[in-house]
C-alpha positions, 0 to 999 in steps of 0.5 A: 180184283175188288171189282169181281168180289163185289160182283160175286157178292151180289150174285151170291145176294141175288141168288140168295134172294131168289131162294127165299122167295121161292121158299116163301111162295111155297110157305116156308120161311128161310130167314135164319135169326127168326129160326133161332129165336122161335125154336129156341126150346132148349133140353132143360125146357122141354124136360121141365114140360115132360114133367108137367112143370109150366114154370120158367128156368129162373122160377124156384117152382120149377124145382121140383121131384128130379131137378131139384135133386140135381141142383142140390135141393132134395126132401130136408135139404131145404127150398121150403116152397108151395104153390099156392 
């Protein structure tokens, strides 16, 4: 029995392999951790460059108007911060 399951594992290897390369020759690339680490804009991300805010998450700047509102930071409740 462990000798089919190998066998199955490398079929299912083969074919895998064979998918990847006819995708690649037609330009697309199937690989999925490179997917994960390219597209990984996440809502917050692209909310902040809807409202033109070239800043990163962990960066003060990028609370500004409406997310400063939603974590807390609003006109006279502090984050005294200027882009100079």
């Amino acid at each position: 029995m462990p000798e089919m399951v190998q066998t199955f594992k490398s079929m299912q290897k083969t074919e895998e392999e064979k998918r990847k390369f006819l995708a690649l020759i037609q330009g697309v690339e199937l690989n999925e951790s490179s997917n994960e680490n390219k597209g990984g804009s996440t809502f917050e991300d692209v909310r902040r460059r809807a409202l033109g805010i070239n800043a990163s998450a962990d960066d003060v700047v990028s609370l500004q108007g409406g997310l400063a509102a939603e974590a807390g930071f609003g006109v006279g409740a502090g984050l005294g911060y200027s882009i100079e």
